[in-house]
VEXTI-412573 format. One line per 2 residues: for each residue x, y, z of C-alpha. Coordinates in steps of 0.25 Angstrom, whole numbers, always signed. Layout:
BEGIN
X,Y,Z; ...
This chain:
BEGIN
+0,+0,+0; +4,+14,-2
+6,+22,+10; +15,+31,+16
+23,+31,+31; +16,+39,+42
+25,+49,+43; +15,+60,+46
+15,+65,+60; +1,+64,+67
+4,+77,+76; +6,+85,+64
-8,+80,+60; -14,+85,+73
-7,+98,+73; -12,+100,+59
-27,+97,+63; -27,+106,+76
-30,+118,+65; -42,+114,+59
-48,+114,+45; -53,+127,+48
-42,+135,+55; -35,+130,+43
-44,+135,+33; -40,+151,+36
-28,+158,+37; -27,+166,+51
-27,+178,+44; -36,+176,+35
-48,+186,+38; -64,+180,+40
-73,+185,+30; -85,+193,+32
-94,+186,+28; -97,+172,+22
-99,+158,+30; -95,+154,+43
-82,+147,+43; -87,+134,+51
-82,+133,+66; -72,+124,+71
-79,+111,+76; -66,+106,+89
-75,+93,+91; -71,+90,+75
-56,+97,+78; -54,+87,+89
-59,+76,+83; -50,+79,+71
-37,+80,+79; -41,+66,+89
-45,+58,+76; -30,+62,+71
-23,+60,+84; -32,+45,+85
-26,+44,+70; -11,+44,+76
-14,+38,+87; -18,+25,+79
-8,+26,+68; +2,+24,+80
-6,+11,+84; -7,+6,+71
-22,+9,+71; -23,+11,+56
-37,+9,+55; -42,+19,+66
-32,+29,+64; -38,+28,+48
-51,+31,+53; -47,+42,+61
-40,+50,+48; -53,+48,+41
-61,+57,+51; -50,+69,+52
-48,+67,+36; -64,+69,+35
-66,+79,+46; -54,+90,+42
-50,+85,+27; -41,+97,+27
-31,+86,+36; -31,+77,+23
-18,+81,+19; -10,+83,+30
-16,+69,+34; -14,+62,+21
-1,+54,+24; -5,+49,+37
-19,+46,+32; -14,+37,+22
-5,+30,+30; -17,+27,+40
-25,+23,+30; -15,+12,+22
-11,+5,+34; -25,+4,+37
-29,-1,+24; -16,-10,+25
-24,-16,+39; -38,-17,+32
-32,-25,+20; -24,-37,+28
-37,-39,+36; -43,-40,+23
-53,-28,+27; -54,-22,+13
-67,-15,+12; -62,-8,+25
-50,-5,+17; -57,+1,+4
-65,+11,+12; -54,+15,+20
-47,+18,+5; -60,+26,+1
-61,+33,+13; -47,+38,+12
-50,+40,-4; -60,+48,+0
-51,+57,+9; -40,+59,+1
-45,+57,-14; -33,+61,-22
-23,+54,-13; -16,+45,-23
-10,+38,-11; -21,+33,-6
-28,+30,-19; -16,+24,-23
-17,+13,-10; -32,+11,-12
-28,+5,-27; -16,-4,-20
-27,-9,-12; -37,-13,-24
-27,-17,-32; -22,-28,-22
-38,-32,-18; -38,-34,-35
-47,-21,-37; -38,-16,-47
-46,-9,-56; -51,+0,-44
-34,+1,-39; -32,+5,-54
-41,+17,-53; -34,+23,-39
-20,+19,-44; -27,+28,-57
-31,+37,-47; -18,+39,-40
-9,+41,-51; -20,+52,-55
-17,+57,-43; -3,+56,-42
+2,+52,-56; +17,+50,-50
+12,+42,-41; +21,+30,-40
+12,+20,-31; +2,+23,-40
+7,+21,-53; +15,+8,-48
+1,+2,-44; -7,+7,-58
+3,+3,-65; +2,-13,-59
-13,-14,-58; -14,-8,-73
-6,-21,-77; -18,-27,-72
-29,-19,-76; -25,-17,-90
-17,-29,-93; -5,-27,-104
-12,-35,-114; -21,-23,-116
-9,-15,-121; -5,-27,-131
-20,-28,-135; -22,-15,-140
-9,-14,-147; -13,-26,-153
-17,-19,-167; -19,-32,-174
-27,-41,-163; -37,-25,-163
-38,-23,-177; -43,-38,-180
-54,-37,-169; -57,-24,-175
-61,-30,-188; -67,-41,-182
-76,-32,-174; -77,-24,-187
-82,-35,-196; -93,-40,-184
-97,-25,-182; -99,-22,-198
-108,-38,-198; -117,-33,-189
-112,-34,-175; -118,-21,-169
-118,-25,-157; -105,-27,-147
-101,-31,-134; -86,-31,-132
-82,-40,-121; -69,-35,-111
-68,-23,-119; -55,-18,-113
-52,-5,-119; -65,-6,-128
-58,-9,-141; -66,-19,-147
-80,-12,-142; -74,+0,-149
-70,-9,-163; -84,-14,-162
-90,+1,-161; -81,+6,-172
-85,-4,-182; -98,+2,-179
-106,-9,-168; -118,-2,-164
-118,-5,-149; -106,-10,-141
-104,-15,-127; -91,-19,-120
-89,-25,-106; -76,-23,-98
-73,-30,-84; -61,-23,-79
-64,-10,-75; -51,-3,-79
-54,-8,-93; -69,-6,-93
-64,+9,-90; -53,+9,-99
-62,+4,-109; -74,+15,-107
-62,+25,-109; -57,+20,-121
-71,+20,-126; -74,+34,-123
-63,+41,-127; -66,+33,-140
-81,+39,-143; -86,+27,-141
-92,+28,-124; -107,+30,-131
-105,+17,-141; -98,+8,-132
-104,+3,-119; -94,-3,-109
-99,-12,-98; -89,-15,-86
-92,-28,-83; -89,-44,-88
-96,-48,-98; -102,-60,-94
-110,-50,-83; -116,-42,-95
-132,-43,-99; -143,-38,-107
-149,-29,-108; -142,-26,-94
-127,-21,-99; -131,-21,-115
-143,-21,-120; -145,-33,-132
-135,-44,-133; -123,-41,-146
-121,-45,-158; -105,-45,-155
-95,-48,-144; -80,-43,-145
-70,-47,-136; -55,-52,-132
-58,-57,-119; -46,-67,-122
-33,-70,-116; -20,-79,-119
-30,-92,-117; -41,-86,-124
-54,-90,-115; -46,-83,-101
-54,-71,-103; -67,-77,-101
-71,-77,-114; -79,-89,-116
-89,-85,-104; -88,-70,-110
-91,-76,-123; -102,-86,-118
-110,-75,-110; -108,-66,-122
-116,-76,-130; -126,-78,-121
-130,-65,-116; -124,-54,-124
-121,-60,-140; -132,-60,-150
-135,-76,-152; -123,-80,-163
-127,-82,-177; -137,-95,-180
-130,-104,-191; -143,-108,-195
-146,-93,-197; -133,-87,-205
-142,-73,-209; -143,-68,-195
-137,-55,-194; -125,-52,-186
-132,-41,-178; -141,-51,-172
-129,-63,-170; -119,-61,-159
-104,-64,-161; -92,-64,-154
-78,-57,-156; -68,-65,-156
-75,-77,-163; -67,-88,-157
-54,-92,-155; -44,-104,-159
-34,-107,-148; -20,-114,-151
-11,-120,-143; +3,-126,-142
+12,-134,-135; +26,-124,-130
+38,-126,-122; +44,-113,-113
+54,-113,-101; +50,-100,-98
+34,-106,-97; +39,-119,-89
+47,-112,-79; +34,-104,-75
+23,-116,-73; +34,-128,-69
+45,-132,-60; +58,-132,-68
+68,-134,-57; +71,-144,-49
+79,-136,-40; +81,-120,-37
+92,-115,-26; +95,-128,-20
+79,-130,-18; +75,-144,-25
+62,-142,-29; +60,-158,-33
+49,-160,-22; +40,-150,-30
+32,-160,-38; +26,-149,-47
+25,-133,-47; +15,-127,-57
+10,-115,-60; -4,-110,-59
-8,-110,-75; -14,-125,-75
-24,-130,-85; -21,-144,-77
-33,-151,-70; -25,-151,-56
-22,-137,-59; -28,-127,-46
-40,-118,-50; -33,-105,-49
-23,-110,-61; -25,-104,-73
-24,-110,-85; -14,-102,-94
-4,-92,-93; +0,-84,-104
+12,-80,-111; +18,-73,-124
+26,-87,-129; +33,-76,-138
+40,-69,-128; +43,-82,-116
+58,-81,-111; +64,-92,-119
+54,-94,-131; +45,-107,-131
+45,-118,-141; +32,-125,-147
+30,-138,-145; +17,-141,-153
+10,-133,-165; -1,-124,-161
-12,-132,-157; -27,-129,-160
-34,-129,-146; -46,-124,-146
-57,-117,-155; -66,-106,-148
-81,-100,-156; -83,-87,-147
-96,-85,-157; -101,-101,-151
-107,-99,-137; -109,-115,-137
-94,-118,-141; -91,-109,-129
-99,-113,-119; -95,-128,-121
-79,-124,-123; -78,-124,-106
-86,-135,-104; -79,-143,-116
-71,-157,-114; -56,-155,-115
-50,-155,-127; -37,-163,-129
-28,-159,-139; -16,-167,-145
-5,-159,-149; +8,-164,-156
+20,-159,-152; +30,-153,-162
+42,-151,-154; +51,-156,-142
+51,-150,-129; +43,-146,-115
+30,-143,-116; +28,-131,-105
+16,-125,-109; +5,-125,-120
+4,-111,-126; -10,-106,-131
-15,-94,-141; -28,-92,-149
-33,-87,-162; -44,-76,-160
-55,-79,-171; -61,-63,-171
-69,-65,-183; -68,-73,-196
-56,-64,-201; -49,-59,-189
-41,-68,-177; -30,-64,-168
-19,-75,-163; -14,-75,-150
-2,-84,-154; +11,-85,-148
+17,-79,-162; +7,-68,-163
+9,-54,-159; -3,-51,-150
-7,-45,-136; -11,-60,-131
-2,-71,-124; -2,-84,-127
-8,-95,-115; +2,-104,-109
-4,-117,-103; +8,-121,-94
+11,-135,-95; +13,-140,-79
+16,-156,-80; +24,-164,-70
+34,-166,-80; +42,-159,-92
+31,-160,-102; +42,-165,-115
+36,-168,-127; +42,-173,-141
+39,-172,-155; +27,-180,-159
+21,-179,-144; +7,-175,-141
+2,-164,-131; -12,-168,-127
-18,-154,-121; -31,-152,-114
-39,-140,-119; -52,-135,-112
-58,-123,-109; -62,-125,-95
-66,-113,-87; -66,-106,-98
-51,-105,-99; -42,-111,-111
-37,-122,-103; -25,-131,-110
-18,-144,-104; -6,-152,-109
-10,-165,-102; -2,-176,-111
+9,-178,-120; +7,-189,-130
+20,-197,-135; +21,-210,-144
+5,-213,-139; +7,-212,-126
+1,-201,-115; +11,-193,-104
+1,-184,-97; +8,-173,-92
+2,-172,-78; +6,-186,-74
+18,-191,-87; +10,-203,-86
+10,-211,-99; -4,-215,-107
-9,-223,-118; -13,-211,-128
-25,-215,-133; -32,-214,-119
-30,-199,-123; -34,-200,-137
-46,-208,-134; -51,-203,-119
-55,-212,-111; -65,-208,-97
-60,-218,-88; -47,-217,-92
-49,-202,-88; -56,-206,-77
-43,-216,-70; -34,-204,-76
-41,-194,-67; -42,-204,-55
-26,-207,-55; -23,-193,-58
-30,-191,-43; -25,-201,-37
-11,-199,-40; -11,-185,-39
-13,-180,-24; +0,-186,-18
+8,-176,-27; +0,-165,-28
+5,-159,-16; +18,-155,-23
+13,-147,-33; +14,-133,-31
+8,-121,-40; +16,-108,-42
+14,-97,-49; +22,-96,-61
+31,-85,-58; +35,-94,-45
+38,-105,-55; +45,-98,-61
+53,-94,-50; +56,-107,-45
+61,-111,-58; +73,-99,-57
+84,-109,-53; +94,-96,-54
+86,-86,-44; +84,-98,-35
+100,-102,-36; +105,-87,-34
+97,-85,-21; +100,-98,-16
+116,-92,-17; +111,-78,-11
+106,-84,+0; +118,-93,+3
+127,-82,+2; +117,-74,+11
+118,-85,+22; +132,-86,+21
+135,-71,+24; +124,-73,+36
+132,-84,+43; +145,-78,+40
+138,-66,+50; +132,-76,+60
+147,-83,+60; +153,-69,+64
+143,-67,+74; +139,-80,+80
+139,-75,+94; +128,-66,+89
+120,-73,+80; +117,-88,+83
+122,-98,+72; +108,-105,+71
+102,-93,+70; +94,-96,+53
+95,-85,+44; +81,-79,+41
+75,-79,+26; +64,-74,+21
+56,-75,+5; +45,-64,+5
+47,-69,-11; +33,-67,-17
+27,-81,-23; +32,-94,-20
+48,-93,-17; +57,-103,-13
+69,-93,-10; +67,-97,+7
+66,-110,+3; +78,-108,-2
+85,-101,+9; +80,-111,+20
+88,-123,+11; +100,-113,+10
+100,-114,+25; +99,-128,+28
+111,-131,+19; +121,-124,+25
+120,-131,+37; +120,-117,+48
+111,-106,+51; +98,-111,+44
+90,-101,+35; +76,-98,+41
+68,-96,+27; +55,-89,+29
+45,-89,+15; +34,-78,+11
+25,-88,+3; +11,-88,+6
+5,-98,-2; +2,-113,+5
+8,-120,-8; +20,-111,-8
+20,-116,+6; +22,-131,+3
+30,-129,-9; +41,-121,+0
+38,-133,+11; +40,-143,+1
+52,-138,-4; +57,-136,+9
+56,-151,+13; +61,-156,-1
+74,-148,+1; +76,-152,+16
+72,-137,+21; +68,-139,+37
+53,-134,+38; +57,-123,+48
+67,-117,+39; +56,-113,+29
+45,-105,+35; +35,-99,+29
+34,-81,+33; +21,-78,+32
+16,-87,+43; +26,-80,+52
+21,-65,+48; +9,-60,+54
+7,-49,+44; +8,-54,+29
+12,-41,+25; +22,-40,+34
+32,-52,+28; +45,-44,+29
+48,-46,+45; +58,-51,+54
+58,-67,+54; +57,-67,+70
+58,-54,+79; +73,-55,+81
+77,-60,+68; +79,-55,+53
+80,-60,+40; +93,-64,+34
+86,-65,+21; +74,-59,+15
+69,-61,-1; +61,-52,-6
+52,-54,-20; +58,-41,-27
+52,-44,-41; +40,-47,-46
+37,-58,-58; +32,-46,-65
+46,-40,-67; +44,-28,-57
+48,-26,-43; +39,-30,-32
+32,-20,-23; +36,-13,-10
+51,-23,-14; +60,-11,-7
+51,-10,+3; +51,-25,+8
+67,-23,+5; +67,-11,+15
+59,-20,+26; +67,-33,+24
+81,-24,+25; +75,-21,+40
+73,-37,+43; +88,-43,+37
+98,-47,+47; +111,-42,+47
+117,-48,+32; +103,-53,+29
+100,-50,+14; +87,-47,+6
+85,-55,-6; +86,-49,-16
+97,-37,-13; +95,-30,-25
+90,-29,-38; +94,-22,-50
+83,-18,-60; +89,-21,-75
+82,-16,-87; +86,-11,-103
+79,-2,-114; +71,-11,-124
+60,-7,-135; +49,-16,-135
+36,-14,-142; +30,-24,-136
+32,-16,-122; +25,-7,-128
+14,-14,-132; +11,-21,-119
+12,-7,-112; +3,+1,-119
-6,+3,-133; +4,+10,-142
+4,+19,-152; -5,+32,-154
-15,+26,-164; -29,+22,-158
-32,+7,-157; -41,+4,-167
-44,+17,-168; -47,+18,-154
-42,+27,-144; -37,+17,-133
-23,+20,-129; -22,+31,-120
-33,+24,-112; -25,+10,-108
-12,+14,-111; -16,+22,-95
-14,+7,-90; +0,+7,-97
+10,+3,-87; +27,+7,-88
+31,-6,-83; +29,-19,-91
+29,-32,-82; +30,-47,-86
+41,-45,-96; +51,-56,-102
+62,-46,-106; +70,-56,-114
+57,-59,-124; +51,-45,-125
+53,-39,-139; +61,-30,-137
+73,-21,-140; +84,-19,-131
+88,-5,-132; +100,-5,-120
+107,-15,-113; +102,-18,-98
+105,-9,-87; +103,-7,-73
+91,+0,-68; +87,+1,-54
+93,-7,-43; +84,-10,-30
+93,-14,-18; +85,-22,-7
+98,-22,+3; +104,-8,+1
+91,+3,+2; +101,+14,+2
+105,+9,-13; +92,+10,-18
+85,+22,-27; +71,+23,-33
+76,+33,-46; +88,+28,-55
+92,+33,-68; +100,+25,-78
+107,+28,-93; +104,+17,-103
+111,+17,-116; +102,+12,-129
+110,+1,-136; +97,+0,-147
+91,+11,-155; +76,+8,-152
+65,+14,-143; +65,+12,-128
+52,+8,-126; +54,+0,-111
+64,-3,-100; +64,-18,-96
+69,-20,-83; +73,-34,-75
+80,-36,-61; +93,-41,-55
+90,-48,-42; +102,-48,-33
+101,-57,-23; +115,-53,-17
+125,-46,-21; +128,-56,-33
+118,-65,-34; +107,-61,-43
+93,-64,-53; +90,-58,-64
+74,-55,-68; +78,-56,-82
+81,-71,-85; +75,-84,-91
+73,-90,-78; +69,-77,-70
+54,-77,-65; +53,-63,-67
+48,-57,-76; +53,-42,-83
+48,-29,-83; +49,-15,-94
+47,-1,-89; +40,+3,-103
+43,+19,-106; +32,+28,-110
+39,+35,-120; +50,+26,-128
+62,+33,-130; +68,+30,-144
+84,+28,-143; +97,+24,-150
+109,+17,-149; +119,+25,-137
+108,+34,-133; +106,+35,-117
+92,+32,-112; +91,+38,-95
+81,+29,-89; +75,+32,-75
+72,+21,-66; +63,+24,-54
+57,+14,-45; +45,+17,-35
+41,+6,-25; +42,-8,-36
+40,+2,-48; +50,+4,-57
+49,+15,-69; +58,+20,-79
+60,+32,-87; +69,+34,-98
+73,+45,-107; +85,+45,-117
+95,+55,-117; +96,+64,-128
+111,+66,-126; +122,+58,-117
+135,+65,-113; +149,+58,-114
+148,+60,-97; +133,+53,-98
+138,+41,-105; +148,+35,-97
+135,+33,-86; +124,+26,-89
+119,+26,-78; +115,+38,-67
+106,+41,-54; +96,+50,-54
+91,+57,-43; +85,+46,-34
+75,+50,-20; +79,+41,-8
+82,+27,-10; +72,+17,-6
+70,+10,+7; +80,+14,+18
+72,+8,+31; +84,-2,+34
């Protein structure tokens, strides 16, 4: 939350109040006019309620009372407003701790009110309106945080908190694929002509379903539809949307409902059921959207009837139709590293740990029938831009065919038998995941491909394979996949591979006669089904679900090994202390260790075994991981690895305040070790990281070390279109004809998140240089403000700055984010205004970092002296560095 120290002294509050509003109101020489009203008397029963309620107001902020002394504020405020200012810092202090308080006794009505009665108070206090959005946002309210993040940068539009926080839950309002969508000139003008063409046959009336920024509604309007509707869920869109429709003259012609589809009626939302229905509610797995039930309710309730064979003269106007029309879904079989490494154990051991006793970690994308309800089926990917490429090992295979114009082909597709398909196999290898793309049939003439080898704003959809064993296949093998469409999702299963006529099904590699597949067989299925139960409860309990980045993670045998080697060389310094001062410090005395790492971590784990290895002094490792599963894995691990149960414990149920995990480990003790999680999958710095760096400083013993020491931010100049496009709709010329841009390009954000640096179509224009440096150890060496000289080595246009970390864990032990085997991912400062360069020429970039926000300016310089050119790099005035309290 965003609050300030109390740093204001309470008397001078008294002192201010003992002149009332209106002794204040007039200067003592100021002469009493003749005439006109009375000035009002002064009331000292309300003067001394005034100056108690303040005095009660301090007296609780002493006791910690947050909630009384809140209540208090809120009567002085309202009875002499004229205190609002001179109260303000201690008013917002009152009220964060005790909307802090509300919120961990799960009293969140109470803690709204008090956010709009303080609203209320002090409306254009952008400090306020700034917390009152952290709140929603973390209830998942994010439309309604959206609008006070909006507010607050309104308000204050150098606000930093503010624009750190829009600039995150914009990422979730209006996701990037928007940007990519509407650049898309291609995928807009084949729905265009196909809206055309329905529009000029006789389709008068439309509905466009998930409208977004209204583009097909506007199409359908232009080619000249008589009525049109469009329905929007998201509010930010919906308002986006009635934006965009307005400043296009079409508010009058084009009636926008904020709501789902599948809640609209007739007459009540529009008034006759229509003759056509746009949309491209549609994701990487086609049916994820929801558009089969969309489509479904659409038939039912708000389409004309569809034309009757029988009847080939009725007129368009009196039919209903669907756009798109249908769609063709293709698959193939693929093998990746870089998709393996996410969704299965590839390591048999990390630092020292064996991880043997694991029978099976997997990641929560399943189509599997043991697979837990919250799996999803599919993840998605672009194939073209995977770290390490991917290699085909089937054709593109025809999956499955989809009529939106036939209610009756989608209402049985759910409820449909699974399909099994045998595919051949073409080429040698591992079969890591199946790889799915569609073909959208618009209309007769027009269709869009979501291929892997097609430049368009989707994915692809990656149905990871998760067997027990490598899934190898040869030339002349056959997958048998599963293809279904239960609850309305694509769902997509490699269950077997057939070889020389005979069955391996993946999930046991037991061998079967082929052609009880070929030719089914329900009491076969049935004894399959009973065994499959029977032998499957005594090992299920070491399986183990993780998310992929966590896979991931454990897969980095590097990161593992190098702190494995910090840590010794950690412990070995501590004992070398405790030998010099052994009549001080008790030679049994364990070293303290503590992971507040974010996920699943093995790093105490780690430490613990370290410990009991050498033989002295034993390592007392203490892990932050909340989950129950996360639990038994570390357990599990633990007693596989010979770690005594006591030397692994886990924090959380030694804290009584969640929020509170950075302590001392007992009252007289302190931590000779404590991890912290400095960087997120995302590629950005996690939040409040120097100022958990500041608190643990305060609980090391003497030596004691935080892990990581430092870390040096990296980064180059590169021209990338494709940044560009994923950023924001370029170019000045309307979309379509449509003015559009200036209305989403508002939810463009400067930094772009999830990158793979070493696929991204690119040009390098400068070689890597050093940015920023964040010390964790050291807070005197640290600076929020840097300045740096970059020379261009490429003519081009600098259109981004990629930036990726260098994780010290001592002083030469270090990780790099920018790897093959790194789990993080990378991040671009993209820059407003591209700066067009040449070869030699100097480009001064600005780096400033606020809280976990980075931003980067850059400007070339026109001219470079022979003095400026034997530096490239120089400070610039910097305010005081961060942290200091230890």
């Amino acid at each position: 939350m965003t609050g300030r120290n109390h740093t204001q002294p309470m008397n001078s509050i008294l002192q201010y109040s003992s002149k009332m509003p209106n002794e204040m109101a007039r200067s003592k020489k100021a002469r009493r006019p003749r005439r006109g009203p009375r000035e009002p008397r002064e009331d000292p029963a309300r003067n001394e309620l005034i100056s108690r309620s303040l005095e009660s107001a301090q007296q609780c902020l002493l006791q910690q009372d947050y909630g009384t002394a809140f209540v208090h504020y809120l009567l002085v405020l309202n009875l002499a407003p004229v205190l609002k200012d001179f109260a303000r810092e201690s008013f917002r202090f009152t009220l964060f701790k005790w909307a802090d308080e509300l919120d961990s006794l799960g009293r969140i009505q109470d803690l709204f009110d008090c956010y709009e009665q303080a609203v209320e108070l002090f409306p254009a206090d952008e400090v306020i309106v700034n917390s009152m959005g952290e709140h929603l946002f973390r209830m998942g309210f994010r439309d309604e945080a959206a609008a006070h993040f909006h507010k607050a940068l309104k308000l204050r539009p150098d606000f930093p908190e503010a624009k750190e926080n829009f600039y995150r839950v914009a990422n979730w309002l209006v996701e990037r694929w928007h940007f990519l969508m509407l650049n898309d000139h291609g995928r807009n003008r084949k729905y265009q002509l196909a809206i055309q063409r329905a529009v000029q046959e006789g389709c008068s009336t439309v509905l466009d379903i998930g409208t977004g920024t209204g583009i097909l509604g506007m199409c359908a309007k232009k080619a000249g539809a008589r009525e049109v509707y469009a329905c929007e869920l998201s509010k930010t869109m919906y308002e986006l949307a009635c934006e965009v429709v307005s400043a296009n003259g079409m508010a009058d012609s084009i009636r926008i409902l904020h709501m789902k589809s599948l809640e609209m009626e007739i007459p009540k939302d529009i008034p006759t059921r229509v003759s056509l229905v746009v949309t491209e509610t549609v994701d990487a797995g086609l049916l994820g959207e929801g558009i089969i039930e969309s489509l479904i309710h659409a038939w039912k309730h708000l389409l004309l009837p569809p034309p009757n064979p029988e009847e080939p003269q009725s007129a368009p106007s009196q039919t209903g139709r669907v756009i798109p029309g249908g769609a063709t879904v293709f698959g193939m079989a693929v093998e990746c590293q870089e998709i393996r490494r996410h969704h299965r154990l590839c390591v048999s051991a990390v630092g020292g740990l064996d991880l043997e006793a694991v029978r099976e970690i997997r990641s929560p994308v399943s189509c599997s029938a043991d697979a837990d309800e919250s799996a999803e089926p599919y993840t998605t990917e672009r194939l073209s831009r995977l770290p390490g490429g991917f290699t085909a090992l089937t054709g593109p295979c025809r999956m499955l065919d989809i009529d939106f114009n036939n209610v009756q082909e989608l209402e049985s597709l759910c409820s449909r038998k699974v399909m099994r398909l045998r595919v051949p196999v073409t080429q040698e290898g591992v079969v890591d995941a199946l790889a799915v793309w569609f073909q959208l049939h618009l209309d007769q003439e027009n269709s869009i491909s979501t291929g892997p080898q097609e430049n368009t704003c989707w994915e692809q959809a990656i149905y990871p394979v998760q067997s027990l064993a490598h899934c190898s296949v040869k030339r002349n093998d056959e997958l048998l996949l599963e293809v279904s469409c239960r609850d309305a999702y694509l769902r997509l299963c490699c269950v077997a591979i057939v070889r020389d006529g005979q069955m391996f099904h993946l999930d046991s590699m037991e061998e079967e006669d082929y052609s009880t597949v070929v030719l089914p067989n329900p009491e076969v299925d049935l004894c399959s089904a009973l065994a499959s139960l029977q032998t499957r409860h005594d090992t299920v309990s070491n399986m183990f679900t993780l998310e992929c980045s966590e896979i991931a993670l454990l897969n980095n045998v590097n990161y593992h090994n190098s702190f494995r080697m910090a840590v010794e060389k950690l412990l070995t310094s501590l004992r070398s202390s405790r030998e010099m001062q052994a009549s001080e410090v008790s030679s049994s005395e364990p070293f303290y260790m503590l992971d507040v790492s974010e996920g699943f971590s093995v790093l105490s784990l780690l430490a613990a075994r370290l410990g009991q290895d050498s033989g002295s002094s034993l390592v007392q490792a203490y892990s932050s991981v909340e989950k129950d599963q996360h639990q038994a894995l570390l357990r599990l691990l633990a007693q596989s690895n010979g770690v005594e149960e006591s030397a692994l414990q886990f924090w959380l149920s030694h804290v009584e305040d969640d929020s509170a995990v950075l302590q001392r480990p007992a009252s007289e003790k302190l931590w000779s070790a404590i991890v912290l999680d400095c960087i997120e999958t995302c590629g950005l710095i996690r939040q409040r990281l120097m100022e958990k760096a500041t608190l643990a400083r305060c609980l090391l013993e003497d030596g004691g070390r935080i892990f990581p020491e430092r870390i040096v931010i990296h980064g180059l100049l590169v021209e990338s279109d494709t940044l560009l496009q994923e950023s924001a709709v370029q170019g000045t010329d309307p979309t379509l004809g449509f003015n559009i841009a200036p209305f989403i390009n508002q939810f463009t954000v400067p930094v772009h998140v999830f990158l793979d640096l070493s696929t991204l179509e690119c040009t390098h224009l400068s070689d890597p240089v050093e940015l920023f440096t964040l010390d964790l150890m050291n807070s005197n060496a640290n600076y929020i403000s840097r300045g740096i000289r970059v020379r261009v080595s490429a003519p081009g246009k600098v259109t981004a700055v990629p930036f990726w970390y260098q994780i010290y864990l001592d002083a030469d032990l270090t990780v790099t984010t920018f790897s093959q085997d790194s789990h993080w991912k990378q991040a671009a400062v993209v820059l407003q205004c591209p700066l067009v360069v040449n070869t030699g020429d100097w480009v001064q970039l600005t780096i400033q970092l606020h809280k976990s926000s980075i931003s980067i300016t850059a400007v070339r310089e026109e001219a470079v002296t022979a003095d400026d050119a034997t530096a490239e790099e120089e400070p610039v005035a910097m305010d005081h560095p961060q942290g200091g309290l230890c």
